[in-house]
MIGUDREN-594205 format. One record per residue (C-alpha): chain; residue in three letters; x, y negated, z. Coordinates in steps of 0.5 Angstrom, whole numbers, plus 500, padded with zeros to 3 digits. Layout:
// MIGUDREN-594205
mol,type,c1,c2,c3
A,ALA,X,Y,Z .
...
END
This chain:
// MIGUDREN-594205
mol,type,c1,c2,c3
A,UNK,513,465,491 .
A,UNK,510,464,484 .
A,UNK,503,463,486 .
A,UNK,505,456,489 .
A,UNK,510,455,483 .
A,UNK,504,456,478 .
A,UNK,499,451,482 .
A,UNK,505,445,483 .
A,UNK,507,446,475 .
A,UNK,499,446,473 .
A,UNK,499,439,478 .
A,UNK,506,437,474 .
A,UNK,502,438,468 .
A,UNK,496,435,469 .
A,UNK,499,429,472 .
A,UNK,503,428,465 .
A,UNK,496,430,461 .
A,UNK,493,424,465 .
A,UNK,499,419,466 .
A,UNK,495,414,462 .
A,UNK,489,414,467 .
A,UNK,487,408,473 .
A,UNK,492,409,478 .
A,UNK,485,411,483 .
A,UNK,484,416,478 .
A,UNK,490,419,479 .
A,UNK,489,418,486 .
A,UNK,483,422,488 .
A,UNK,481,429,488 .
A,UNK,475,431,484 .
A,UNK,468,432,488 .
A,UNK,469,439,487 .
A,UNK,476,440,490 .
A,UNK,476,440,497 .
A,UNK,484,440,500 .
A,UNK,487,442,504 .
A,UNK,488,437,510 .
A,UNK,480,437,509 .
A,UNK,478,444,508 .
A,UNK,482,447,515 .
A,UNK,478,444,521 .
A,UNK,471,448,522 .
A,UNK,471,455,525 .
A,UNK,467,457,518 .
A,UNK,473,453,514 .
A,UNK,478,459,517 .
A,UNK,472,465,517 .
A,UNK,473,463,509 .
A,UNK,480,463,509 .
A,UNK,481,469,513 .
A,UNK,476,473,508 .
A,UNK,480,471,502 .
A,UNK,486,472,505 .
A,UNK,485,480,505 .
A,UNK,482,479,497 .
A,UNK,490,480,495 .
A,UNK,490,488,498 .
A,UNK,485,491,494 .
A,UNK,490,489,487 .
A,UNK,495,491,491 .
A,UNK,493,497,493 .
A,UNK,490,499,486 .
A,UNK,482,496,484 .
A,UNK,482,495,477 .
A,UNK,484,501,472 .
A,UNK,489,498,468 .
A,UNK,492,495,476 .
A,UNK,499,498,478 .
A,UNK,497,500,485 .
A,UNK,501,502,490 .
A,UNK,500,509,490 .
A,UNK,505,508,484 .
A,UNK,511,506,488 .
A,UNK,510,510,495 .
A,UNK,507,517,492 .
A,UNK,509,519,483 .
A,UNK,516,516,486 .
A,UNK,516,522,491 .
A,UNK,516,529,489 .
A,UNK,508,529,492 .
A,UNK,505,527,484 .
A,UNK,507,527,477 .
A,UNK,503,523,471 .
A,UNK,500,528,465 .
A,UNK,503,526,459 .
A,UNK,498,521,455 .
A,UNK,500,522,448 .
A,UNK,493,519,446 .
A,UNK,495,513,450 .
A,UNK,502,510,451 .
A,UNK,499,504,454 .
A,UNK,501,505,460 .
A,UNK,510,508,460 .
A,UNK,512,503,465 .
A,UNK,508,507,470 .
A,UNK,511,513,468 .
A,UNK,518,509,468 .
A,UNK,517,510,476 .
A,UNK,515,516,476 .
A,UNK,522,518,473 .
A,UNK,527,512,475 .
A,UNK,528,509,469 .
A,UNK,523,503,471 .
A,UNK,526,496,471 .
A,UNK,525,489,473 .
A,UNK,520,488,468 .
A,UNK,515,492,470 .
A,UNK,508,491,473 .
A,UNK,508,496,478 .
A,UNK,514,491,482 .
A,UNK,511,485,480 .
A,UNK,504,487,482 .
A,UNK,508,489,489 .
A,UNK,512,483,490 .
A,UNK,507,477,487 .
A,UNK,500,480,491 .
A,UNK,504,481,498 .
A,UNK,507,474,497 .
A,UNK,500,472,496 .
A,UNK,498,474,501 .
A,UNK,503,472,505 .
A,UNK,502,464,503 .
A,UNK,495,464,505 .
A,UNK,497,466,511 .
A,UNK,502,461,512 .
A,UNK,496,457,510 .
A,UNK,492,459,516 .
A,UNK,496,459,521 .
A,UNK,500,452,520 .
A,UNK,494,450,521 .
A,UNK,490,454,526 .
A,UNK,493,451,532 .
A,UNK,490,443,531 .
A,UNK,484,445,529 .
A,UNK,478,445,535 .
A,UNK,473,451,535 .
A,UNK,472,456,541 .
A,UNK,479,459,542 .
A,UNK,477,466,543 .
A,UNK,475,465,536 .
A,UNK,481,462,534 .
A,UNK,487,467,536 .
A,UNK,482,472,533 .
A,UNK,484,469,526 .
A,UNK,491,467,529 .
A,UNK,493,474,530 .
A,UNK,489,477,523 .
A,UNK,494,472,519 .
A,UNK,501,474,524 .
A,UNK,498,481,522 .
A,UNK,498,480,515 .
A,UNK,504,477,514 .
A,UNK,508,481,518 .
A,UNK,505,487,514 .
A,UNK,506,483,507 .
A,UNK,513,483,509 .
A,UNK,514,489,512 .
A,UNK,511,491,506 .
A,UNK,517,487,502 .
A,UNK,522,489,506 .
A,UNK,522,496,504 .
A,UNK,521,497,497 .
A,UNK,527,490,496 .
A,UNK,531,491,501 .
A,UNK,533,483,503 .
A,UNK,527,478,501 .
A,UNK,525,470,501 .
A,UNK,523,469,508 .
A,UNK,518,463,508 .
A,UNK,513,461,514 .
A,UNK,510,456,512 .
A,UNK,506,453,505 .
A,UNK,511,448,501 .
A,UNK,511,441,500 .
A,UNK,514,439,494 .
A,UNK,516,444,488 .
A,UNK,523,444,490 .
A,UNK,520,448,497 .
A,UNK,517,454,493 .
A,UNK,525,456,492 .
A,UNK,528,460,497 .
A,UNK,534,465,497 .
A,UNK,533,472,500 .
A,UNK,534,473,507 .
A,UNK,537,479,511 .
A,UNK,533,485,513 .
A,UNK,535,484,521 .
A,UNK,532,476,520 .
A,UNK,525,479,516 .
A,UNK,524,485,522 .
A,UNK,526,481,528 .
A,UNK,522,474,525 .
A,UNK,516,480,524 .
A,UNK,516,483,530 .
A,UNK,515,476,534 .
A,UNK,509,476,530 .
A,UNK,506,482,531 .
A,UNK,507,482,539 .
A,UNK,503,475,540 .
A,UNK,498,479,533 .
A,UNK,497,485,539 .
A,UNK,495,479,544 .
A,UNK,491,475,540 .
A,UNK,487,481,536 .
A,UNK,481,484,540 .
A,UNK,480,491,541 .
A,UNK,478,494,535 .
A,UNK,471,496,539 .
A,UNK,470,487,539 .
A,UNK,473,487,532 .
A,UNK,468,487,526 .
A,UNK,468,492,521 .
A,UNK,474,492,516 .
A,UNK,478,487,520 .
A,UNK,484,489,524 .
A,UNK,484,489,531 .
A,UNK,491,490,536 .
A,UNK,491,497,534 .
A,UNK,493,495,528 .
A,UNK,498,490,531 .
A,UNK,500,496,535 .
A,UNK,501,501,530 .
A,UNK,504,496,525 .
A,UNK,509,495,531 .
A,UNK,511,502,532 .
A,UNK,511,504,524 .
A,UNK,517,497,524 .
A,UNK,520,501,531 .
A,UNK,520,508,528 .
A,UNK,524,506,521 .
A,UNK,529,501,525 .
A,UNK,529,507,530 .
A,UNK,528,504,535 .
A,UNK,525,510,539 .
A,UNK,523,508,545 .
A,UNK,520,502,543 .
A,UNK,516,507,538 .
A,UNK,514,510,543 .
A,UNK,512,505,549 .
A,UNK,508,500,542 .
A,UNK,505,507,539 .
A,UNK,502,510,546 .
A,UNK,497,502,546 .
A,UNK,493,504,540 .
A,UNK,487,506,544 .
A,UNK,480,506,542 .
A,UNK,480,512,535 .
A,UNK,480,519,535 .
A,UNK,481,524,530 .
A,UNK,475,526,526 .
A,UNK,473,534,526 .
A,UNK,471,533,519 .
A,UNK,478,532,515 .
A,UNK,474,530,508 .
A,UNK,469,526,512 .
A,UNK,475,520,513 .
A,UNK,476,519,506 .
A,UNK,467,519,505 .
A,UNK,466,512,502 .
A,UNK,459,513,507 .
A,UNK,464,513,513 .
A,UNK,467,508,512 .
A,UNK,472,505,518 .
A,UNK,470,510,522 .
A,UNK,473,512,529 .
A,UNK,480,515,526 .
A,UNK,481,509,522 .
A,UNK,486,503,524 .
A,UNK,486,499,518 .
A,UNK,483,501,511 .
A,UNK,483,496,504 .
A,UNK,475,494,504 .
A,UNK,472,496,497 .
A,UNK,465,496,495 .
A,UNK,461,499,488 .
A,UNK,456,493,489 .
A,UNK,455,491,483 .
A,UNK,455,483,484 .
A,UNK,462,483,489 .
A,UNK,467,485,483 .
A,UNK,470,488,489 .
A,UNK,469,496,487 .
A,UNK,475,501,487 .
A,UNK,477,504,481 .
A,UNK,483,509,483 .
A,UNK,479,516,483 .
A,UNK,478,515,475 .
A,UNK,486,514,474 .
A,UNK,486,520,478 .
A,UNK,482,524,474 .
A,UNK,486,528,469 .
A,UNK,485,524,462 .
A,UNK,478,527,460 .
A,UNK,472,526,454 .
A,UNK,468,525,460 .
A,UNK,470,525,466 .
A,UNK,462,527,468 .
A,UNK,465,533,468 .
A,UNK,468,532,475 .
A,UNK,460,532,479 .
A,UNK,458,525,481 .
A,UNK,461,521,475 .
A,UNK,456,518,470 .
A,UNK,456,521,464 .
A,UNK,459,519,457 .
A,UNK,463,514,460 .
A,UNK,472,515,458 .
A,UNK,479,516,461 .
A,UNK,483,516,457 .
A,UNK,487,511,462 .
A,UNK,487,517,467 .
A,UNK,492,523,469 .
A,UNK,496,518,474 .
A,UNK,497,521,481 .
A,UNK,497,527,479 .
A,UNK,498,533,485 .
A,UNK,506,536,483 .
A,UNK,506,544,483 .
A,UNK,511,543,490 .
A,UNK,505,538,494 .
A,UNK,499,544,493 .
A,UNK,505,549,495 .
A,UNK,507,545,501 .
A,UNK,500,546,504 .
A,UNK,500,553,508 .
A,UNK,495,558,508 .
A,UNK,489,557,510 .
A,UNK,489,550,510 .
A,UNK,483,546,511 .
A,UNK,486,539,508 .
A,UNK,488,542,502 .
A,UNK,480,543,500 .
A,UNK,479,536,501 .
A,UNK,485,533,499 .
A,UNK,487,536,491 .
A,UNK,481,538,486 .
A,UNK,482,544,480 .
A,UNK,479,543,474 .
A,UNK,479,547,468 .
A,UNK,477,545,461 .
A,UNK,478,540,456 .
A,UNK,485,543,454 .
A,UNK,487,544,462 .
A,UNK,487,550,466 .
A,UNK,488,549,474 .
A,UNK,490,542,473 .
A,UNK,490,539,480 .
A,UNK,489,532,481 .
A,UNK,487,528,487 .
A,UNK,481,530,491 .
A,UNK,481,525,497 .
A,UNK,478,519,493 .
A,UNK,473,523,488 .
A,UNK,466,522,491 .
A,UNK,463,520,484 .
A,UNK,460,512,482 .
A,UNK,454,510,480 .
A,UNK,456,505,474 .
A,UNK,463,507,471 .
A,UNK,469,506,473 .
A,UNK,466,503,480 .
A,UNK,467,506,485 .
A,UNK,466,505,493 .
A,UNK,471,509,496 .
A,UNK,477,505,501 .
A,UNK,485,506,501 .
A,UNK,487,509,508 .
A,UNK,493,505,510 .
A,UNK,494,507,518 .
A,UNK,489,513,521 .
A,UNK,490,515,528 .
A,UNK,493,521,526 .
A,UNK,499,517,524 .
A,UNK,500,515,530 .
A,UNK,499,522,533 .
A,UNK,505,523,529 .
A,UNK,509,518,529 .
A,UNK,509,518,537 .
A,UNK,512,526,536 .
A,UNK,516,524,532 .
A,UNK,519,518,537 .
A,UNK,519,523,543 .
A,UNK,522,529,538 .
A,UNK,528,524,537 .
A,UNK,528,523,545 .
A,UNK,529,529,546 .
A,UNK,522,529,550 .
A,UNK,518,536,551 .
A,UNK,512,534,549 .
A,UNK,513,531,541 .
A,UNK,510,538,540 .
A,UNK,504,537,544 .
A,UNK,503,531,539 .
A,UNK,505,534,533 .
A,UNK,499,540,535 .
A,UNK,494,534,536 .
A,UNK,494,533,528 .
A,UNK,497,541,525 .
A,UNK,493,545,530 .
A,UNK,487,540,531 .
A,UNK,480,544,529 .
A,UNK,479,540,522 .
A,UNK,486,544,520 .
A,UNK,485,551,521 .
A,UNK,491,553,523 .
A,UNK,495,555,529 .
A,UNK,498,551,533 .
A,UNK,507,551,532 .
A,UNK,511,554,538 .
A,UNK,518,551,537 .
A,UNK,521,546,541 .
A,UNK,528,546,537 .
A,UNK,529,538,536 .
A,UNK,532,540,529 .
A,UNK,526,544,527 .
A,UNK,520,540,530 .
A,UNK,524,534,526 .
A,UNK,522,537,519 .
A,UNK,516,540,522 .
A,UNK,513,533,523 .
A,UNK,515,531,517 .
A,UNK,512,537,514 .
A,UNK,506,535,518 .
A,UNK,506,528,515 .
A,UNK,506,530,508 .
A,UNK,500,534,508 .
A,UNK,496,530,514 .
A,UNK,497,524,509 .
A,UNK,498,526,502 .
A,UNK,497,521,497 .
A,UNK,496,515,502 .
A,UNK,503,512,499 .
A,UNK,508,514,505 .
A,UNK,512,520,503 .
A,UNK,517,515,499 .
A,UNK,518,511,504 .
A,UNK,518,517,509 .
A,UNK,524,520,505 .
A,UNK,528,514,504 .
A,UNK,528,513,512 .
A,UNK,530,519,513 .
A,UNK,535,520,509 .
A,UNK,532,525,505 .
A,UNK,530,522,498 .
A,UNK,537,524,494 .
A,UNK,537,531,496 .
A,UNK,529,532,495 .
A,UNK,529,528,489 .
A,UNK,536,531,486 .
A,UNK,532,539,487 .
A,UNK,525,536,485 .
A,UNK,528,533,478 .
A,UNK,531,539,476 .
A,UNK,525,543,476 .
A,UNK,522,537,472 .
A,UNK,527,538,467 .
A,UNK,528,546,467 .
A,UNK,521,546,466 .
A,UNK,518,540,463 .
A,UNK,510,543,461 .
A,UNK,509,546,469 .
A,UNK,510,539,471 .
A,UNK,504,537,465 .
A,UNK,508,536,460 .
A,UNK,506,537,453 .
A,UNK,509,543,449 .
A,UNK,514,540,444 .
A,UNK,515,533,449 .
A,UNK,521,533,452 .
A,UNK,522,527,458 .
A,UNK,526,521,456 .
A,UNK,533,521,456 .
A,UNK,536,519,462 .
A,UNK,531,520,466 .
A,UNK,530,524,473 .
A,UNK,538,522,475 .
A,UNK,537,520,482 .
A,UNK,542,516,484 .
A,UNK,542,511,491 .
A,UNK,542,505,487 .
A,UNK,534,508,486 .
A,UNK,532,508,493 .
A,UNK,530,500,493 .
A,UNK,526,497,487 .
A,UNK,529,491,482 .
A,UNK,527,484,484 .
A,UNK,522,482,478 .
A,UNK,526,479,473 .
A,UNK,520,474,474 .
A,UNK,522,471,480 .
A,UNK,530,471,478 .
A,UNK,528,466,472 .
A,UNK,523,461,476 .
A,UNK,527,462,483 .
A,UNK,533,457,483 .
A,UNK,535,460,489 .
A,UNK,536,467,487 .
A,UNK,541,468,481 .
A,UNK,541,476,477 .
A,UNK,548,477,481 .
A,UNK,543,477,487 .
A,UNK,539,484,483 .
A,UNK,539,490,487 .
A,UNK,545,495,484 .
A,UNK,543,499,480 .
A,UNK,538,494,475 .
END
């Protein structure tokens, strides 16, 4: 894990800068330090140590303007969104890489993935090789036990599905040489991951004793159930997903996403951001969002005079806005058309436009699970059984008030499959889960091969400057691309994992 290698070689480095010190120099710790045998005992010390735990999801998930959040990997790797061609600004091309599957194993949007998910998982460890000696009220403690089982498990789960085989560590080394871990087989991380969830599910509270912005069991549970749903375990899915009690779905499909309703009864788990302005803790993603404007004050709610030459990231592709069905109350809420500044219609991702105060800080969180994914992901388990009533889930979500549409009819098993999965295209467009819902449902090489042609026949639809054409080589799908590369990072500081160890295909 690189974190941990960066601190013992800042720890090497300091020790030789002091070599010529009083051996009982050498051998305490500043007065500003506090360690770790020290730090890890009051239930305060594990309240700290959980917030910070959370801290690595919001890079993860895309806080800063020049972040590679992870909408780049779940949704521009889909047939979902594209990015518009930045002739101004050619600072960020390895985003564009994703998006048209020339990306390698130096590119940002992986090492931010891969280094954020390991840092979260090392605070984790942290808190849970510790957490069982400590002495405070027990209730407490398994509350804490179970967010770090939880984080953990969502860390790798996380991993697992962009990388395939990971290192898999539990516990926080002791010695440089234990930062140094081969990858370890899927099946381990699963089963390891699922023994975590299932005691996280016992531990947590019900999100109703759960303070705001903390998971509680009903995550645990429906983490449970999405690792069931991809392992295809279906039963399983459905017996873990049908004990997420407690949320219901909002009547209001925009009012989720409302950065005023914040961890409301639809949510499950959501990435906590704040535009206050001494908490450096404001999302940012609705600015990359935008098309590239002078002045995105334009878009009503953003300040004035500010700029974006950043932006045109995620950007709706003409397939997602035909997706949506006539009438369709989600599409309004969800893609936004704007026209001027050289652009005529151009979509772009409306859900997280609400406006900042003070540019580009914005107050909007990033839905992870919602109930209405759930919903789905229990149609779907019951579809796959064979059982009646999948199509009553499925109309719990696509016939709900907050659509506008009638409720499905069909019970063919074939037809009910592509219509959930239809339904969880637009009920979650542009939360990260269409790549990884093609990818398990062994749709991605056919989706993409059609989705690529279309680029390629028609390279200005898809935003595309007159006269610039897509680099060479690009929109090829292969199988080789349905995993990421291992960064080249970690190949070259982890003895354990050698170049022969990439993924094909980097």
């Amino acid at each position: 894990m690189m974190n941990y290698r960066f601190i013992y070689i800042l720890l090497i480095v300091s020790t030789f800068s002091m070599y010529a010190c009083k051996d009982e120099f050498l051998t305490n710790l500043p007065e500003t330090v506090v360690s770790a045998e020290d730090f890890y005992q009051t239930e305060s010390d594990f309240e700290q140590a959980v917030i910070g735990m959370y801290v690595p999801l919001r890079t993860l998930f895309g806080s800063g303007l020049a972040d590679y959040g992870a909408w780049a990997m779940g949704e521009m790797r889909s047939d979902n969104t594209i990015f518009i061609y930045n002739q101004a600004n050619r600072g960020y091309a390895d985003r564009e890489y994703v998006d048209q599957f020339v990306d390698d194993a130096n590119g940002g949007a992986v090492a931010n993935k891969y280094e954020n998910n390991y840092i979260l998982i090392g605070r984790a460890n942290q808190i849970l090789q510790t957490i069982d000696d400590a002495d405070f009220d027990q209730t407490q403690k398994d509350n804490f036990k179970g967010q770090a089982l939880f984080m953990r498990s969502f860390a790798y789960f996380d991993l697992v599905q962009y990388f395939g085989d990971v290192p898999l560590v539990l516990a926080p080394p002791t010695s440089y040489e234990e930062t140094a871990n081969p990858r370890v087989a899927t099946e381990t991380i699963y089963t390891q991951i699922i023994e975590d969830l299932t005691l996280a599910a016992e531990l947590l509270p019900a999100s109703a004793d759960q303070d705001a912005g903390f998971v509680a069991s009903g995550a645990a549970y429906t983490l449970l159930g999405n690792i069931y749903l991809v392992l295809e375990e279906w039963a399983n899915a459905e017996s873990t997903l049908l004990q997420v009690t407690g949320y219901s779905l909002l009547d209001d499909y925009a009012a989720i996403f409302d950065p005023s309703n914040k961890n409301n009864a639809e949510s499950i788990f959501e990435i906590q951001y704040t535009d206050d302005p001494t908490a450096s803790s404001a999302s940012n993603f609705a600015y990359n969002f935008l098309p590239i404007l002078s002045d995105p004050g334009v878009i009503e709610g953003f300040p004035n005079g500010s700029s974006n030459s950043y932006a045109g990231w995620n950007i709706p592709t003409p397939e997602m806005v035909a997706a949506y069905e006539e009438g369709d109350l989600r599409l309004d809420a969800s893609v936004g058309f704007y026209t001027g500044d050289g652009y005529e219609n151009i979509p772009y991702v409306k859900k997280y436009v609400h406006g900042a105060d003070i540019a580009p800080n914005t107050n909007d969180d990033w839905p992870v699970y919602r109930y209405a994914e759930v919903l789905l992901m229990i149609a779907e388990a019951k579809n796959e059984q064979g059982k009646g009533d999948a199509l009553d889930y499925l109309n719990m979500v696509h016939a709900h008030t907050r659509t506008g549409l009638e409720a499905i009819t069909t019970t063919d098993q074939a037809e009910l499959r592509e219509l959930i999965l239809h339904e969880r295209r637009i009920e979650l467009a542009f939360e990260n889960k269409r790549w990884l819902d093609l990818v398990r449902t062994d749709n991605a090489v056919e989706v993409m091969t059609a989705h690529f042609a279309n680029i390629l026949a028609d390279p200005v639809t898809y935003y595309y400057p007159e006269g610039v054409d897509p680099v060479s080589g690009s929109y090829q799908m292969s199988t080789d691309r349905l995993l990421f590369p291992i960064p080249q990072r970690e190949i070259r500081v982890n003895s354990e994992i050698s170049q022969d160890d990439q993924n094909p295909g980097y």
